[in-house]
C-alpha positions as CSV (number, residue, x, y, z in Angstrom):
1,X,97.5,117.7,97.2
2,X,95.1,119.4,94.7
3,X,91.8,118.0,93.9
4,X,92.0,117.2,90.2
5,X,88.6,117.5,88.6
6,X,87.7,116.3,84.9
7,X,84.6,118.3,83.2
8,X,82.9,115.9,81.0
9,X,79.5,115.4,79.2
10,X,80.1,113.1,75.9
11,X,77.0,115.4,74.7
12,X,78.4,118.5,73.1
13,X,76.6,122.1,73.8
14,X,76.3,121.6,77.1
15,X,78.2,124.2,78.6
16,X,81.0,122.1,79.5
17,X,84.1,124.7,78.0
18,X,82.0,127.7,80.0
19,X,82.0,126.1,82.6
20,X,85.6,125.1,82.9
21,X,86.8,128.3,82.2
22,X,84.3,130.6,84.1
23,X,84.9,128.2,87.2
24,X,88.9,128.1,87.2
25,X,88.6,131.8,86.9
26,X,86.1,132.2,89.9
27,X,88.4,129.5,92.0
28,X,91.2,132.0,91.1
29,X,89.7,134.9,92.4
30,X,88.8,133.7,95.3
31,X,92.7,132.6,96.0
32,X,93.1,129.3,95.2
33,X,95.6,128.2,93.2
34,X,94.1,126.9,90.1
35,X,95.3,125.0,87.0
36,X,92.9,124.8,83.5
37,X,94.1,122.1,81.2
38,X,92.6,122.6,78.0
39,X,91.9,118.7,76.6
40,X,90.1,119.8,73.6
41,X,91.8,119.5,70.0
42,X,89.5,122.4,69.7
43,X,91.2,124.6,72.0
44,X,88.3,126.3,73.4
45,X,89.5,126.7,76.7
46,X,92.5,128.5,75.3
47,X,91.1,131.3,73.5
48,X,88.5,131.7,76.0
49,X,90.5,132.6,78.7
50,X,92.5,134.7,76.6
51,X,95.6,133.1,75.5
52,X,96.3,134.2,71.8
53,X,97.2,131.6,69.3
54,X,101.0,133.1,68.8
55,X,101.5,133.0,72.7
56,X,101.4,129.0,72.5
57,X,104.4,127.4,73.0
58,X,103.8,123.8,74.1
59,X,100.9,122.3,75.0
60,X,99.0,119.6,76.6
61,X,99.7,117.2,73.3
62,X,103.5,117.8,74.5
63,X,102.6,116.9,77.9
64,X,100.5,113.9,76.8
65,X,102.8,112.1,74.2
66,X,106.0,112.7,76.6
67,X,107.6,115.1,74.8
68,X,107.3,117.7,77.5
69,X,106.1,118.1,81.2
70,X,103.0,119.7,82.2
71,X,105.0,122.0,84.0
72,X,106.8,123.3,81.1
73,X,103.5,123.4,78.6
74,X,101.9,125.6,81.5
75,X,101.8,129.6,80.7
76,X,101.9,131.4,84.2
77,X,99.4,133.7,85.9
78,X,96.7,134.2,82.9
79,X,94.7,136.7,83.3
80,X,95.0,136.2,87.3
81,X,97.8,135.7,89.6
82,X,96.8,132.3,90.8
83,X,95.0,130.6,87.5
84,X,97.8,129.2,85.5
85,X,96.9,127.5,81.7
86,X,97.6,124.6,79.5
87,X,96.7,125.2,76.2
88,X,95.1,123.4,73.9
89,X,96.0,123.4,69.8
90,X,94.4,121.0,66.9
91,X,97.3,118.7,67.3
92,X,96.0,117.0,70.2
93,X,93.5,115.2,68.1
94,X,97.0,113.6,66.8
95,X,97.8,112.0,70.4
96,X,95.0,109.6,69.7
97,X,97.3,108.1,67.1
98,X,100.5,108.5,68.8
99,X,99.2,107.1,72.3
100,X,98.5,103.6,70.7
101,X,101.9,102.3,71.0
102,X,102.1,104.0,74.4
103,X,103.6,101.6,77.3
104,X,100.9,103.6,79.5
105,X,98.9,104.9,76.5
106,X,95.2,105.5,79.7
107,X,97.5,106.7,82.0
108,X,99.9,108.7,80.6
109,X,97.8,111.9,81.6
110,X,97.9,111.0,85.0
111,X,101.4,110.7,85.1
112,X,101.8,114.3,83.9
113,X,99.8,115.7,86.3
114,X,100.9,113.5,88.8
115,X,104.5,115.8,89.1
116,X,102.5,119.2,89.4
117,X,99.6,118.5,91.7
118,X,101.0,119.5,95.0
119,X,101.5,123.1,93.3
120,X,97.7,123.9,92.8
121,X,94.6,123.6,94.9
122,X,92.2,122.9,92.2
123,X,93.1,121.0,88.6
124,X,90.4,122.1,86.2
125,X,90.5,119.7,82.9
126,X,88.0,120.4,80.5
127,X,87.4,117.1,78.2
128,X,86.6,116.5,74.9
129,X,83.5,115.7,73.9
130,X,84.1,112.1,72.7
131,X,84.5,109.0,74.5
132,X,88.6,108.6,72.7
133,X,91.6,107.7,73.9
134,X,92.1,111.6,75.0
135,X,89.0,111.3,77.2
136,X,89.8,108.3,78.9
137,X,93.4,109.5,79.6
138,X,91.5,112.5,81.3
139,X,89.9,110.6,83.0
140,X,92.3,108.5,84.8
141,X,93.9,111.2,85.7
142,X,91.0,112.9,87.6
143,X,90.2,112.2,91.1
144,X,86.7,113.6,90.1
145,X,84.3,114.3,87.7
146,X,82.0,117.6,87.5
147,X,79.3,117.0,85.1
148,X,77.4,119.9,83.0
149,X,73.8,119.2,82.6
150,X,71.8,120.9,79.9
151,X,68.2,121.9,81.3
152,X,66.6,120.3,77.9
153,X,65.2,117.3,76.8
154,X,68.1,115.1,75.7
155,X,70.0,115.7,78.9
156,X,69.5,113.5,81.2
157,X,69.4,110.5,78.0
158,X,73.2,110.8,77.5
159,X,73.5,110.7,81.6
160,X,73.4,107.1,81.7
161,X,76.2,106.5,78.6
162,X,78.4,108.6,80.9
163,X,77.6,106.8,83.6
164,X,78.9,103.6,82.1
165,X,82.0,105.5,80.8
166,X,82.6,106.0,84.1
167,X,82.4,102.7,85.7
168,X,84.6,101.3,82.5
169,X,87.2,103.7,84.1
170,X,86.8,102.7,87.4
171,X,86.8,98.9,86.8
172,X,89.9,99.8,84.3
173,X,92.4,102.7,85.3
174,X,91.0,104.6,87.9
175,X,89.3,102.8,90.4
176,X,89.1,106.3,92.9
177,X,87.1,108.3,90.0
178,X,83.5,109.9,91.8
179,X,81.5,112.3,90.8
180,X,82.3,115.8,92.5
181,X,78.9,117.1,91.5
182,X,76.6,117.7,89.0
183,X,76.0,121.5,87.4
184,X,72.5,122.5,85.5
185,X,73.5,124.8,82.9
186,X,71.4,126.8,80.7
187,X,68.3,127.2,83.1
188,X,65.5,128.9,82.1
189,X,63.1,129.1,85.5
190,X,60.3,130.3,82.9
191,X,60.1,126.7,80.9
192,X,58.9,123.7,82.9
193,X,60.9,121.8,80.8
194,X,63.9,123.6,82.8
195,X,62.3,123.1,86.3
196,X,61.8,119.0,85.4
197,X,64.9,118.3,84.2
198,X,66.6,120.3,87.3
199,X,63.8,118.5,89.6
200,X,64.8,115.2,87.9
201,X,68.7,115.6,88.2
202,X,68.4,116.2,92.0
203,X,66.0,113.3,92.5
204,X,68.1,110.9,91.0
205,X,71.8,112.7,91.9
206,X,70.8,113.8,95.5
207,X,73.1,116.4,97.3
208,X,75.9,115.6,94.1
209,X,74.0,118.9,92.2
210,X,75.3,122.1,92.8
211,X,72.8,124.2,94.7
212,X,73.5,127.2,92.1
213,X,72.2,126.7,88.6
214,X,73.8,128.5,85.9
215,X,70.9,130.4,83.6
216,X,71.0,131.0,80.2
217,X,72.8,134.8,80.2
218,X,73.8,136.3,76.8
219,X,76.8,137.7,78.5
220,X,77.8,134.7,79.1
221,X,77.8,133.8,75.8
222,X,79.5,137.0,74.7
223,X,82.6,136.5,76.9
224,X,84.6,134.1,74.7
225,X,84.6,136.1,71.8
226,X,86.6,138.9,74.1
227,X,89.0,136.5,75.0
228,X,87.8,137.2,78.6
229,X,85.6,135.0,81.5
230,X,82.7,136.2,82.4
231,X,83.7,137.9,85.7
232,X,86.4,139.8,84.1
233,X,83.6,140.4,80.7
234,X,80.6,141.8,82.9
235,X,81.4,141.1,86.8
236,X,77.4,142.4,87.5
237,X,75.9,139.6,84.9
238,X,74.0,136.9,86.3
239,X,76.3,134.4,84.8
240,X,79.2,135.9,86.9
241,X,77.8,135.9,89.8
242,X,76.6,132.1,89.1
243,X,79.7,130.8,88.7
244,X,81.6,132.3,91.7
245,X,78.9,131.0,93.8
246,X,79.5,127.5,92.3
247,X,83.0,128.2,93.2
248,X,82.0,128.9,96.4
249,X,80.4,125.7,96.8
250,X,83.1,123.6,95.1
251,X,85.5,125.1,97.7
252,X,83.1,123.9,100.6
253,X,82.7,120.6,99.3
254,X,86.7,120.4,99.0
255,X,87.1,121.7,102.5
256,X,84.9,119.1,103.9
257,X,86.2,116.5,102.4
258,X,89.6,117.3,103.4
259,X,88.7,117.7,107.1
260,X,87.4,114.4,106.9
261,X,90.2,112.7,105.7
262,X,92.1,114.7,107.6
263,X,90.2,113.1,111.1
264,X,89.9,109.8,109.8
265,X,94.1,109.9,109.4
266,X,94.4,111.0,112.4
267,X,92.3,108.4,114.0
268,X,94.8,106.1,111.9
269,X,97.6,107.0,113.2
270,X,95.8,107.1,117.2
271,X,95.3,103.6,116.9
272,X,98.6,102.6,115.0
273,X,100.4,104.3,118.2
274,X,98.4,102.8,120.5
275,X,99.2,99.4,118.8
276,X,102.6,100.0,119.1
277,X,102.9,101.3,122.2
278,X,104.6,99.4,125.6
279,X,102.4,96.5,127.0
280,X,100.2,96.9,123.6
281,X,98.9,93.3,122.5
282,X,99.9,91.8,119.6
């Protein structure tokens, strides 16, 4: 099953839309299978990987309010042959609304994704940056959260908030939500400012931050108005070459984790046969 990971910070300017579409597009180079679910009314995602506003068909607010399936709202093979897209348009800030009356108004985001996970290695869903109705339905859906952390002042302030957002989840609709890492974005190594906040973050988060920091790069910030990621924008940049090495890392971290569970079911199942085999006790 594909690791489903929400990319949240309720702070906006973080590099939370960068990052969602410069990692699904490193993931999908490096051949894994990789769905982006825009879950911004702003539809940032969308036009930053490339999809043009007359392309859009259905979209995630289809998905979301029942009207479609995920698998129908996805357009195939964007820009790579293994990084599929669910756009984003304005009237997703409508779902809000319509998800009140909702039998499963937090979970109804999970239960789309739910019937296409076993197609994709890695579910990319970049979040709104809001604590709504939207958010929390991306949320429950998410087995994990990758969190963008601006290398400035403020940062690690609205942490804690989303933090607490998170533990209202877990307690609520999604007891299995962790944290799949944390990402410093906009690093400057020449402020000290930069080097505390990244020195703070891995105090407090441990091995959860990403090795790789992702520097401030005006290429990077050029990209989205080409309708391109960065590695298909300017490959050589130092942005590029940040985000397929946290792609790299993600892919690790997914690895070992799936070996694990992998050994720990099999030491399940050992012992269940040995239970149940002849002369076993009781």
């Amino acid at each position: 099953m594909g690791r489903v990971i929400a990319i949240a910070n309720q702070k906006g300017g973080v590099g939370k839309t960068t990052s969602a579409v410069n990692l699904a597009a490193s993931l999908a180079v490096a051949e894994q299978r990789t769905l982006l679910i825009d879950g911004d009314p702003q539809g940032n995602a969308t036009s930053g990987i490339g999809i043009p506003r007359e392309h859009i068909g259905l979209t995630v607010y289809d998905a979301l309010i029942g009207e479609s399936t995920l698998a129908d709202a996805t357009i195939r093979s964007v820009q790579f042959k293994h990084l599929d897209v669910v756009p984003a348009t304005p009237d997703l800030a409508g779902a809000e609304v319509e998800l009140v009356s909702h039998p499963r108004r937090d979970r109804a985001m999970r239960d789309a994704v739910d019937q296409v996970r076993d197609e994709y290695d890695f579910i990319l869903i970049d979040c709104p940056p809001s604590l709504g109705l939207i958010t929390l339905n991306m949320l429950a859906a998410a087995d994990a959260l990758l969190i963008p952390l601006q290398c400035e002042y403020y940062a690690l302030e609205g942490i804690s908030q989303l933090l607490s957002t998170v533990t209202l989840v877990q307690r609520g609709v999604n007891e299995g939500l962790g944290i799949d890492g944390v990402l410093l974005t906009m690093y400057d190594a020449r402020l000290n400012l930069s080097r505390q906040v990244a020195a703070d973050a891995r105090e407090y988060f441990g091995p959860k931050v990403f090795q790789t920091v992702i520097p401030r790069n005006i290429r990077l910030a050029e990209a989205p108005s080409f309708g391109k990621p960065i590695i298909l924008y300017d490959v050589a940049s130092v942005g590029a070459q940040a985000y397929m090495n946290v792609a790299r890392e993600l892919i690790e971290r997914y690895g070992q984790r799936t070996a694990a569970f992998n050994r720990e079911t099999a030491i399940a199942a050992q012992n269940t046969s040995s239970a149940d085999a002849p002369g076993a006790e009781a």
